[in-house]
PAKE-495669 format. One record per residue: residue in three letters; x, y, z of N, C-alpha, C in turn. Coordinates in steps of 0.02 Angstrom, whole numbers, plus 50000, padded with zeros to 5 digits. Example, Ala and Ser with C-alpha at 12.3 -4.5 7.8 and 13.67 -1.06 7.14 Angstrom:
BEGIN
ALA506604971650390506154977550390506604983550390;SER506424988850354506844994750357506455000250394;
***
This chain:
BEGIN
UNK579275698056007578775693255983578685687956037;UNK578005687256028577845680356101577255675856080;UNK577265668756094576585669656096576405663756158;UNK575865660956179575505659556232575545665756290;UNK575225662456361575125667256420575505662856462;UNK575745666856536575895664256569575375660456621;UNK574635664656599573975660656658573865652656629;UNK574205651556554573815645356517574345638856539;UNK574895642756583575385637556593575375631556630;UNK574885633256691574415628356735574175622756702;UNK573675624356644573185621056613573645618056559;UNK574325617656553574685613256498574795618656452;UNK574765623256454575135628056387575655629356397;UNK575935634756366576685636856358576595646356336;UNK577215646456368577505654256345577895655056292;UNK578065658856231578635656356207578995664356171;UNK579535667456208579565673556176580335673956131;UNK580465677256091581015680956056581285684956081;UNK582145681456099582755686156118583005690656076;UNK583295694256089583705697156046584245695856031;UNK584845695655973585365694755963585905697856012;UNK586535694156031586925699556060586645698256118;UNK587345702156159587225704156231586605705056280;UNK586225706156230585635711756285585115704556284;UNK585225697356265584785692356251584505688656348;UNK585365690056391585355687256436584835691956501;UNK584995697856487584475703156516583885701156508;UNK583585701656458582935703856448582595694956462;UNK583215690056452582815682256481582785683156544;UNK583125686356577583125684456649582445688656677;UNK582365694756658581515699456654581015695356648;UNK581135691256581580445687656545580445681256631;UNK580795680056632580795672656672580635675156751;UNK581115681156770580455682156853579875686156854;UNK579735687556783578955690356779578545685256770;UNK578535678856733578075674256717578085669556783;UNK578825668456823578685665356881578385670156959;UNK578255674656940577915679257009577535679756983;UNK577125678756916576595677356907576255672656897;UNK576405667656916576455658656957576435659157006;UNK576645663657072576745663357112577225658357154;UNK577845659557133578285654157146578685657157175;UNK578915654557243579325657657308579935659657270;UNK580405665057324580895668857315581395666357272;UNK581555662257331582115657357305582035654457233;UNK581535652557204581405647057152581445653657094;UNK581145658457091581365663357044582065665057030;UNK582285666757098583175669257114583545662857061;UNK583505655957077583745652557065583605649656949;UNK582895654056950582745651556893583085657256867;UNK583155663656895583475671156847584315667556840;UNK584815666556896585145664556862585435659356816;UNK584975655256810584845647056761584925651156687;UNK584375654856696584215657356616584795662456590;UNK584995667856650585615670556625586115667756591;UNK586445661256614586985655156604586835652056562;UNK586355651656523585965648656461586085651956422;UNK585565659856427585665663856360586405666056358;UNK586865669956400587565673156399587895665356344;UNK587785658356363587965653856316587915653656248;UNK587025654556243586735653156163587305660956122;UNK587465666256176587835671756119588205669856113;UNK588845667656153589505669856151589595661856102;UNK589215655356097589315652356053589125647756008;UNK588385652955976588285652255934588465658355878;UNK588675655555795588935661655778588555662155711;UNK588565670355681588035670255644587345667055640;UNK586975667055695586145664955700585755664555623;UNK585555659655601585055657855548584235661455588;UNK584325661155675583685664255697583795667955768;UNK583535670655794583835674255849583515671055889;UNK583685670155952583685664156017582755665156038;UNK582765661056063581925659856090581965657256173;UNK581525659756202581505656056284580715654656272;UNK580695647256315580235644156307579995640656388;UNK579375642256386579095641256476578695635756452;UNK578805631156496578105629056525577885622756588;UNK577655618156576577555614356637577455607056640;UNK577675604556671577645595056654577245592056708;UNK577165587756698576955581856776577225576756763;UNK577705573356711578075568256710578685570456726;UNK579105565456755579165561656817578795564156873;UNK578845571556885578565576056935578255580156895;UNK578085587256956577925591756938578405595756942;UNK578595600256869579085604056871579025610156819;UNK579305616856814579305620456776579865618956731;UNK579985620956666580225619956607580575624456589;UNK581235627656579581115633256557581985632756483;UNK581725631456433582115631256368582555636956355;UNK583015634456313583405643556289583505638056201;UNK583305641456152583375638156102583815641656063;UNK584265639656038584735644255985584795638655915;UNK585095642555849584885638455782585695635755801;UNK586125634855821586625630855796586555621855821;UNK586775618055780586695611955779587235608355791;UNK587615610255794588385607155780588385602055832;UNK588405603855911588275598455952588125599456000;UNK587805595756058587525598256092587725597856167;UNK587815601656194588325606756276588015600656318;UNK588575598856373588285596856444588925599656476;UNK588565597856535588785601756615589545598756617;UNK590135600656632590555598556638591065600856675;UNK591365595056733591825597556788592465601356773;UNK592255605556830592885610456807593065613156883;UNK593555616856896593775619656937593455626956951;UNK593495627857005593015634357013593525640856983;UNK594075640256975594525646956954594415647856888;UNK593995641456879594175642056770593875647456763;UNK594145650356713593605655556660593095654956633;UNK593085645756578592805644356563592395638556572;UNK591835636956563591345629756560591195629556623;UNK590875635356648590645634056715589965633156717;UNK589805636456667589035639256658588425632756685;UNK588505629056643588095621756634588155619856706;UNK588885618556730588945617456816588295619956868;UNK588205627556846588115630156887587215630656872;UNK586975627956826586245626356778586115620556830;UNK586465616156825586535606256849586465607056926;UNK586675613356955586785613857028586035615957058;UNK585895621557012585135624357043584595621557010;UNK584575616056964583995613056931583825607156978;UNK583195604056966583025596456973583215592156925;UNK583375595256862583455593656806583685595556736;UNK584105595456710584305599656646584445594956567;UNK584595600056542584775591956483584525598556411;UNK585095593156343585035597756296584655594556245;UNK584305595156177584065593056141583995595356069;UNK583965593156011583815594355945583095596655947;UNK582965599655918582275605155917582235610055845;UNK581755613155841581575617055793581275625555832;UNK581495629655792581055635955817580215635655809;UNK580095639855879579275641755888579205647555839;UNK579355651855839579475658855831579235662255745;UNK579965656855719580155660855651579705661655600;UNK579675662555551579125663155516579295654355479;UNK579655651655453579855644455427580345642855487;UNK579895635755521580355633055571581195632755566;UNK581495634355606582185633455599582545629055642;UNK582845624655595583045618155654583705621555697;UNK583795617555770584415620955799584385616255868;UNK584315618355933584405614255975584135617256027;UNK583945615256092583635618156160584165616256203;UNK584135620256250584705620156317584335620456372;UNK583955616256411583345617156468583455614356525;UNK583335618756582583385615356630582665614856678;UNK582385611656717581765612056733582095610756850;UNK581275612956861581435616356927580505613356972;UNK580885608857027580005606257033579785612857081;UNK579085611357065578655616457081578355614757170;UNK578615619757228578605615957286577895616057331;UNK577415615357272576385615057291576185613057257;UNK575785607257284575245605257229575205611457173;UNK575225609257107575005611757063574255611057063;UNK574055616357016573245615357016572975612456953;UNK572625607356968572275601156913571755607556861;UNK571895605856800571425609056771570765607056762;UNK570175611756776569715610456789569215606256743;UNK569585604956669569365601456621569885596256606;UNK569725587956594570255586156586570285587556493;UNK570775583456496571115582756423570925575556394;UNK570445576756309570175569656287570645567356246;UNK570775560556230571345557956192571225563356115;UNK570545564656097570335566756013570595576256026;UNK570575578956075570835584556104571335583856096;UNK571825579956125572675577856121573055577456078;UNK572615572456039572925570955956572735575755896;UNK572325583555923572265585755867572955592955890;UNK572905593855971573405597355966574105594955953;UNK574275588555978574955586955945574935588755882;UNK574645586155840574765585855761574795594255742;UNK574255598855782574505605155765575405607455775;UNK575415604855846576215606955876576575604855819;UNK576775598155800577175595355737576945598355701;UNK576515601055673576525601855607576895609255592;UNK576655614055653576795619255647577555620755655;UNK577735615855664578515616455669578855612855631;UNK578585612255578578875609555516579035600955496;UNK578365598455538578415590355545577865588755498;UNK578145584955458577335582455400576955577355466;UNK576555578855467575755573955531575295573255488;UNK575095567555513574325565155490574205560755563;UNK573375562255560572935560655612572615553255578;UNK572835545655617572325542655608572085537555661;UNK571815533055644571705526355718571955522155717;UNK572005516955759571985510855749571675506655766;UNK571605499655770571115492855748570515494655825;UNK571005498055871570355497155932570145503455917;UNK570225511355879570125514555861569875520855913;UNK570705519955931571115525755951571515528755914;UNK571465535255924571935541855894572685539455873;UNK573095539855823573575540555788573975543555776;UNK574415548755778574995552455761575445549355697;UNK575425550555645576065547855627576445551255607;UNK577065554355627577555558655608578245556955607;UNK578425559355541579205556755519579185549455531;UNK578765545455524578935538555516578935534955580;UNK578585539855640578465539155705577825539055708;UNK577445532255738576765530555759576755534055823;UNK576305537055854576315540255927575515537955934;UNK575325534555984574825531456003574435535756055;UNK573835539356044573575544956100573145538356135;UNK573255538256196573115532956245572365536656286;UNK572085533456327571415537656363571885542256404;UNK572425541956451572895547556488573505546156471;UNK573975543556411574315547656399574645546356315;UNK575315551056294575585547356206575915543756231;UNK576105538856189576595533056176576825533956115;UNK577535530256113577655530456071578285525356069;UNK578405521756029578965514556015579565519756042;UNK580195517056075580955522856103581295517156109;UNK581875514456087582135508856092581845503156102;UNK582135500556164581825492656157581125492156184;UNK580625499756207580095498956225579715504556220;UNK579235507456243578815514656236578945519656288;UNK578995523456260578805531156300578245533956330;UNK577975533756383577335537956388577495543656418;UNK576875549656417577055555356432576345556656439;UNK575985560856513575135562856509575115567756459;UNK574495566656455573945569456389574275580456420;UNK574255579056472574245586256500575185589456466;UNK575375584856466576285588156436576495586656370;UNK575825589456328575815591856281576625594956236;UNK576965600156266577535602456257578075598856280;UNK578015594656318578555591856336578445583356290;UNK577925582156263578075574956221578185579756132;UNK578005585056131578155589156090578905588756047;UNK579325592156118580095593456116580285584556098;UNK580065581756154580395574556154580165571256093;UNK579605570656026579625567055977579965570155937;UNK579985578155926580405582255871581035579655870;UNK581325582055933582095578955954582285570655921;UNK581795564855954581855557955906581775557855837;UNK581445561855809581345562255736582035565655715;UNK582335571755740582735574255692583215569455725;UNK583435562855765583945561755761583835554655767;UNK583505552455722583385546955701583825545455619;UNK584085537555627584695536455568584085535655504;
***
């Protein structure tokens, strides 16, 4: 099961396919991930380096997560905040807590994995999330590490309108099991309000209140203010 393309990834979309349980999950991610990046056209190295990222991810989501409520998901796509970078998720349903990279000795057996994620990324990091996939969202967590892209990316040839923005967010939340409603405010701009989160669609980009100040994120990283409000909502007191 899959759904987006890998051509829509440019233009702010996403890929998003179904692993399989078990062993055979880390195979068939590492396939999915240098077919969608040689079809990006993204040098040797940056594939080499993304096949083994995703191996060390999924071989993780098996060996410890146990009994799956959903079977693992890999998730592509593309940012321009901070940079430009590719994205690439491993989502599994367990919640319990969430993995970072941690020093170890190179003889260990174990907890190398993340090390070795932290070494070939620009960037990695774990998060509370919900499944794309299932038929009823299933809450669980993402394990992602992201990889900048070393060419101009290409600007999509249409931009993105705040009323465009705010109708696909509210689809993204909703479809993943977030009650949304679309409304304005007093200068009568676009609205988000989800889980008790105002998200403000700006002329280029969301906002949204994050501690002692706001978050922004462009209108174009759609999936990536996506992951990042789901994540604040489910772990909000």
């Amino acid at each position: 099961m899959r759904t987006g393309s890998t051509a829509d990834i440019a233009a702010g979309g996403a890929c998003a396919f179904q692993l399989p349980e078990g062993p055979r999950s880390a195979s068939l991610a590492r396939s999915l991930v240098v077919n969608a990046l040689r079809a990006l056209s993204m040098p040797d190295n940056l594939v080499e380096d993304a096949e083994l990222a995703v191996s060390e991810l999924a071989t993780n989501a098996y060996l410890h997560t146990k009994q799956p409520a959903t079977p693992p998901e890999l998730w592509i796509w593309a940012r321009t905040h901070p940079r430009h970078e590719l994205v690439i998720s491993l989502f599994d349903a367990s919640r319990t807590s969430l993995p970072s990279p941690v020093m170890c000795h190179l003889l260990d057996e174990h907890g190398k994995g993340l090390g070795i994620v932290a070494a070939l990324a620009s960037d990695t990091g774990a998060r509370f999330t919900r499944s794309r996939l299932a038929c009823a969202p299933v809450r669980g967590k993402a394990v992602w590490f992201a990889l900048a892209i070393p060419a101009p990316w290409p600007e999509p040839k249409h931009g993105v309108t705040p009323t465009v923005a705010a109708y696909r967010l509210l689809l993204a939340l909703q479809t993943r099991g977030i009650h949304s409603t679309h409304g304005s405010n007093d200068t009568g701009r676009p609205v988000i309000t989800a889980g008790g989160l105002n998200i403000r669609v700006e002329p280029k980009t969301f906002s949204w209140p994050e501690g002692n100040g706001h978050d922004h994120h462009p209108l174009l990283d759609l999936h990536e203010t996506t992951e990042r409000v789901i994540n604040l909502i489910d772990t909000r007191p």
